[in-house]
Every structure is written in structure tokens, then in C-alpha cells.
C-alpha positions as CSV (number, residue, x, y, z in Angstrom):
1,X,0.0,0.0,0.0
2,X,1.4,3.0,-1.3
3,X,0.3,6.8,-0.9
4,X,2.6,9.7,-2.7
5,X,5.5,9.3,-4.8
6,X,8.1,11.9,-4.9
7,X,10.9,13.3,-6.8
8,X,11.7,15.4,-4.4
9,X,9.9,18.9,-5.0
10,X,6.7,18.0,-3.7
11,X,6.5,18.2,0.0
12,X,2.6,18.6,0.3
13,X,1.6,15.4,1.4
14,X,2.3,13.5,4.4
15,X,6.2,13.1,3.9
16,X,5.9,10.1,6.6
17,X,3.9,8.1,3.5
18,X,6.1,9.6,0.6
19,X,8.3,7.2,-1.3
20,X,11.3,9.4,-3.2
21,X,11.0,8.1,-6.8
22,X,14.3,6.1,-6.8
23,X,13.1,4.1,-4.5
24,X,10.2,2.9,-5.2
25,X,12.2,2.2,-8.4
26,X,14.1,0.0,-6.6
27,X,10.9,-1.4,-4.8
28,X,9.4,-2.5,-8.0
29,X,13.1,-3.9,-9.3
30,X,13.3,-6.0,-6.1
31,X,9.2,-7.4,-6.2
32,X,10.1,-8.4,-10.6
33,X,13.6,-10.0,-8.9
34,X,11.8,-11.6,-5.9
35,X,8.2,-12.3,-6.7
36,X,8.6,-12.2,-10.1
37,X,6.7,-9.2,-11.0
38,X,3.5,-7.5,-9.6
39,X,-0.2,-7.1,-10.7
40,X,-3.5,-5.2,-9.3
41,X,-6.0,-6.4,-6.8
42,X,-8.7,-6.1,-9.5
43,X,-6.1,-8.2,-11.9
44,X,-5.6,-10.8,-9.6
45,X,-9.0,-11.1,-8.5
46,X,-10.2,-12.1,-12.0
47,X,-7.4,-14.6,-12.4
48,X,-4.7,-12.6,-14.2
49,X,-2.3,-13.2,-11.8
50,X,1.2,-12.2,-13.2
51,X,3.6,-12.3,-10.0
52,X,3.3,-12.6,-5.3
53,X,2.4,-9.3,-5.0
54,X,-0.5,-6.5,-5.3
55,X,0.2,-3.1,-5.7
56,X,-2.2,-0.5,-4.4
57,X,-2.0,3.3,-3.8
58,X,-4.3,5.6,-1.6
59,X,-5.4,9.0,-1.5
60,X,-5.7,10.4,-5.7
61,X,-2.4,12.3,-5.4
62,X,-1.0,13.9,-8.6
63,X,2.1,11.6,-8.1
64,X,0.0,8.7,-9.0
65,X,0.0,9.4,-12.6
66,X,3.6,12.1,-12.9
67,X,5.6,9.4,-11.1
68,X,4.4,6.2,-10.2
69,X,2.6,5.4,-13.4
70,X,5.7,5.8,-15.9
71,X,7.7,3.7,-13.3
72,X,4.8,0.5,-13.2
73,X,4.4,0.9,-17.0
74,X,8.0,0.5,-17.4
75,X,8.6,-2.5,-15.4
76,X,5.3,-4.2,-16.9
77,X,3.1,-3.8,-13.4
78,X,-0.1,-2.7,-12.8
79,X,-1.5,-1.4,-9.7
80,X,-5.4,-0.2,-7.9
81,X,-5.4,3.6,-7.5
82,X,-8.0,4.4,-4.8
83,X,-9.4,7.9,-5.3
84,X,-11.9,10.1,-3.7
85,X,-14.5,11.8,-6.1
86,X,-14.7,14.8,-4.4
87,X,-10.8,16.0,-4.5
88,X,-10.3,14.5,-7.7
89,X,-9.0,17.5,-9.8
90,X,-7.8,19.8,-6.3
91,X,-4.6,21.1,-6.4
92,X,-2.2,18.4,-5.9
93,X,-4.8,15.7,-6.8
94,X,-4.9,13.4,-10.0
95,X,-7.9,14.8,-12.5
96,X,-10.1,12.8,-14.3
97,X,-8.5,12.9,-17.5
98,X,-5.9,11.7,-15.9
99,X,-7.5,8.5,-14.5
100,X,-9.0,8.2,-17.5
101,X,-5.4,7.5,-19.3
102,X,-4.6,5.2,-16.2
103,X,-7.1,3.1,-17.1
104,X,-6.5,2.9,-21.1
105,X,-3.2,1.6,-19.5
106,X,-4.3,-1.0,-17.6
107,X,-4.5,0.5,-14.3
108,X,-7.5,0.1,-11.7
109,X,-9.2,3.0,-10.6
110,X,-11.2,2.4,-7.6
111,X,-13.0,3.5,-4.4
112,X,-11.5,5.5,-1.2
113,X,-14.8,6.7,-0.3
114,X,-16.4,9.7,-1.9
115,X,-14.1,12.3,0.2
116,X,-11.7,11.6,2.6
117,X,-13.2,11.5,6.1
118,X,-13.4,8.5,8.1
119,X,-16.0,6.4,7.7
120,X,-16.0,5.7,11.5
121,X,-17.7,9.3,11.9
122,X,-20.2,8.4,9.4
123,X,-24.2,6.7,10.2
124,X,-25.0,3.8,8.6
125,X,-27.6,5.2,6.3
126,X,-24.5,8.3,5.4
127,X,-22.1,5.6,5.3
128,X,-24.1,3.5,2.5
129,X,-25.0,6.6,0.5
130,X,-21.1,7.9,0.8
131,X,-20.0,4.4,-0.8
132,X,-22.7,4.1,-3.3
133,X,-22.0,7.9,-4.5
134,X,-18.8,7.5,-4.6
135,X,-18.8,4.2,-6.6
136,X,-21.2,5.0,-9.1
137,X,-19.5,8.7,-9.6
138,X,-16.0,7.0,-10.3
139,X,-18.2,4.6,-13.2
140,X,-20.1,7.7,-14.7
141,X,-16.8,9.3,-15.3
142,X,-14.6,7.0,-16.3
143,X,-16.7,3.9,-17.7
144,X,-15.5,1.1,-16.0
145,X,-16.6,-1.0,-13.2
146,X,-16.1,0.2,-9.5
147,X,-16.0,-3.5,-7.3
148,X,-13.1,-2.4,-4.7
149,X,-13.1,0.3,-1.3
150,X,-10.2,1.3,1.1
151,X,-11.5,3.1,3.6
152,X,-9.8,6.6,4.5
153,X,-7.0,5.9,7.1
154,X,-8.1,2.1,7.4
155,X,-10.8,3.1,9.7
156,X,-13.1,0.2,9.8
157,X,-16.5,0.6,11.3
158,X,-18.6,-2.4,12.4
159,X,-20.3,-4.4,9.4
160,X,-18.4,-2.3,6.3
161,X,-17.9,-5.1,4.3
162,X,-21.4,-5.8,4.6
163,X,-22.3,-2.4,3.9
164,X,-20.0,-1.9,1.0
165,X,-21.3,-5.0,-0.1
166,X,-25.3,-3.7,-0.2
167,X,-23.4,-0.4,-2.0
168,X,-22.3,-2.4,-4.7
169,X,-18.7,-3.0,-4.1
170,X,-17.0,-6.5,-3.7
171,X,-14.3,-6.5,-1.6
172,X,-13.2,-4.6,1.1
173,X,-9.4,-3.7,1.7
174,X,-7.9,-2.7,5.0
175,X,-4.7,-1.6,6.6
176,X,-4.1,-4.4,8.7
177,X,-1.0,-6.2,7.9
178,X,-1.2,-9.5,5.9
179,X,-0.7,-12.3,3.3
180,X,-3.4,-12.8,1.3
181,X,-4.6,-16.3,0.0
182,X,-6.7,-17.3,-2.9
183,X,-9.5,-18.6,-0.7
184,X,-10.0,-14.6,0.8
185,X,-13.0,-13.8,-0.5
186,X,-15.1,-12.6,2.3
187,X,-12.6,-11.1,5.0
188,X,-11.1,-7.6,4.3
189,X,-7.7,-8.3,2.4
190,X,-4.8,-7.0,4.0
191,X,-1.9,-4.5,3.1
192,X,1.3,-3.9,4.2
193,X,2.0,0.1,4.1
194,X,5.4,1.2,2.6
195,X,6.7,4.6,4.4
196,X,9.1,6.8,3.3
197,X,11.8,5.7,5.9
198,X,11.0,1.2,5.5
199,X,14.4,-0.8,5.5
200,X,15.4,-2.9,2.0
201,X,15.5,-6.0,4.0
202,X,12.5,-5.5,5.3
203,X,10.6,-4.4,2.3
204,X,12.2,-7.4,0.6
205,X,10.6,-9.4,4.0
206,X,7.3,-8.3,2.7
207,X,7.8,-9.1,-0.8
208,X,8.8,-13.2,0.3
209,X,6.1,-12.7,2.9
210,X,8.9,-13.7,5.7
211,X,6.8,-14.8,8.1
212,X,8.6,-12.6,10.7
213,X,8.6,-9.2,8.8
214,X,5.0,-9.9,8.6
215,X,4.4,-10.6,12.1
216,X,6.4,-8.1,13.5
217,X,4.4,-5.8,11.1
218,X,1.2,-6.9,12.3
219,X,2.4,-6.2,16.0
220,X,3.3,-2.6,15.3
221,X,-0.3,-2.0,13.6
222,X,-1.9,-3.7,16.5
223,X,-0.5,-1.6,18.9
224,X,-1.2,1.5,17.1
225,X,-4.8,0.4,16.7
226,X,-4.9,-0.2,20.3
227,X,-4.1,3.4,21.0
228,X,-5.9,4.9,18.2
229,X,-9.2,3.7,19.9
230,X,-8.3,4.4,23.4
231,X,-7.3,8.1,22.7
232,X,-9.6,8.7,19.8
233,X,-8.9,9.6,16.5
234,X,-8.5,13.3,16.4
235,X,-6.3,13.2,19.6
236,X,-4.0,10.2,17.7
237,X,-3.7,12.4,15.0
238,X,-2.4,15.6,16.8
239,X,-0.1,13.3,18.7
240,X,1.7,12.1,15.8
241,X,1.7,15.3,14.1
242,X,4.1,16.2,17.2
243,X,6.2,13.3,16.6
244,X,6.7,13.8,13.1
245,X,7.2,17.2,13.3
246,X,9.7,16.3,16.2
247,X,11.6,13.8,14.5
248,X,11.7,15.6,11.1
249,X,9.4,13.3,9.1
């Protein structure tokens, strides 16, 4: 699970979720030498299922189709770009003619929710509209089937897969860490989310699914779930503004 890719100028976006270009060159050289290449979660779904690994990137961001796109298409990778309708186009944000040339090339466009709140805050009648809006808004647009969500900031609320089912979608992908098996068809699929500062070895972890890099990977979310529901989300958030900030990140 990716977010921003940068070469370097672009400091908008979270920096602790942007990858500097080289190296997620070097990501995607290492999944084609390890895993023997790399395909979407929509691609693999419907049985095309060239390499181990599924590429996936959150948020919309411009850098989705300046950066990362030239670097899949060159190494013969596709990946699921989940976008929000409603910042499509914003500054810093990819537009729809944009998505629209993602697609021609093979890319999966698909659902982050229609904007980027959590759907924690969110009723169950608001939650099913947001999904269904956003959905059918990303299909009117671009003319392709919508089946996949990630929800903003992993935030799961009780009975989404459910709910995104009755909205039309057919999977559900979350942030929890993970190795995903062919018989996953009900349970949210899991993701393993690459930060600017991740280790080669342990990137390269991921990519064999080492069974320790993914469990100590699944630890660290664990605990930071832990805390995001004891301390609430708009307290978590402050808090690790600070700590980025402090650290420099």
C-alpha cells in the first residue's frame, strides 16, 4: 500500500507516506527479482495473476499518474489507484482525464470513499449513500466497473464489508498487515503500508512474505490500533503530528 511518490519537489503530502522516486524504483526492481513481478487487486481477483504481489495506492495524489505510473508501465506492473470523487481534480490531486489515461493503460481505478473523512464518523444510512455515491461517480466518469473500497485511514466501522457489499462494491481492503490467500473472499484483504523511511530488508521481508517481517508488522499496527481507539482519532492524529514534526518526518 502506497500513498505519494516523490521526486523530491513535492513536499505537500504527508512526507511520513512519501516514497522518493528512486526508491520505489528500486521497490518495484526487487518485487520483478523476488516475486517475479506485480499485478493489481482487481487483476488478480479475475485470475490474471502475473507475479506474489499486489500493488495498491491511496489517496488520488498527482504523483499517482507524474511518477508512479511511468515507473509500473516501465517495469510491466499494474496497480489499484483508490481515489476520492470529491478531490479529484484539487490542487495536488490526479484529474479525471488523468484516471482516464490510467485506465486505457491498464490501471484500476477504484474506491477510497467519496471524500476523505473516516467512515467511523459516518451513520449507517450516510455511510451507504457515501459508498454508493462514490462508486457510481467513479463509473459515470470513467466507464469502468467500481468492485473495490479502502477506507480513509483504514478506519473500519462495524459491518463495512457488509455495507459496502449492499453499496455495490465487492471487496473490502484494509490496513491491517497480511498475506493474502486465494481462498480470501469474504474477510477484508490485507496490506502492508510502505513509508518513506521502510528498510530494504525489510521491504524485501514483505515481498517473500517472511513470516517474521509480517508478524512483526502486524504487531506494530496492532499496537497502534490499540491506541488509536483508546485516545480517539482526532487526539492520535495531533499526537503524531508532534512526533513527526519532532523527529523531522
Amino acid at each position: 500500500m502506497y500513498h505519494a511518490v516523490s521526486r523530491g519537489e513535492d513536499a505537500r503530502h504527508d512526507p511520513h507516506y512519501t516514497v522518493a522516486e528512486h526508491a520505489f524504483a528500486r521497490q518495484l526492481d526487487v518485487i520483478r527479482a523476488r516475486a517475479g513481478g506485480a499485478c493489481s487487486t482487481r487483476d488478480w481477483l479475475d485470475g490474471h495473476r502475473s507475479g506474489k504481489v499486489l500493488l495498491t495506492f491511496d489517496d488520488g495524489l498527482a504523483s499517482d499518474h507524474q511518477v508512479a505510473l511511468p515507473l509500473l508501465a516501465a517495469h510491466g506492473m499494474t496497480a489499484d489507484f483508490f481515489v476520492n470523487p470529491a478531490t479529484v481534480g484539487r490542487p495536488g490531486y490526479v484529474g479525471w482525464d488523468s484516471l482516464r489515461e490510467m485506465s486505457a493503460m491498464g490501471m484500476s481505478i477504484q474506491s477510497h470513499g467519496h471524500d476523505h473523512v473516516y467512515l467511523t464518523v459516518l451513520g449507517p444510512s450516510m455511510l451507504r449513500e457515501s459508498l454508493y455515491r462514490a462508486r457510481v461517480q467513479i463509473e459515470d466518469r470513467l466507464g469502468i466497473a467500481v468492485t473495490l473500497l479502502a477506507p480513509p485511514g483504514g478506519r473500519m466501522p462495524i459491518r463495512l464489508v457488509a455495507t459496502a457489499r449492499e453499496a455495490g462494491y465487492s471487496h473490502v481492503l484494509c490496513s491491517r498487515p497480511g498475506v493474502i490467500h486465494a481462498d480470501d473472499r469474504h474477510a477484508p484483504l490485507p496490506r502492508m503500508a510502505v513509508t518513506a523511511g521502510l528498510p530494504a530488508r525489510r521491504f524485501e521481508g514483505w515481498v517473500t512474505a517472511r513470516p517474521a517481517s509480517i508478524v512483526a508488522a502486524r504487531l506494530r499496527y496492532d499496537v497502534l490500533h490499540c491506541a488509536k481507539r483508546m485516545i480517539g482519532d482526532a487526539r492520535y492524529e495531533r499526537l503524531r503530528a508532534e512526533v513527526l514534526s519532532h523527529n523531522g518526518h
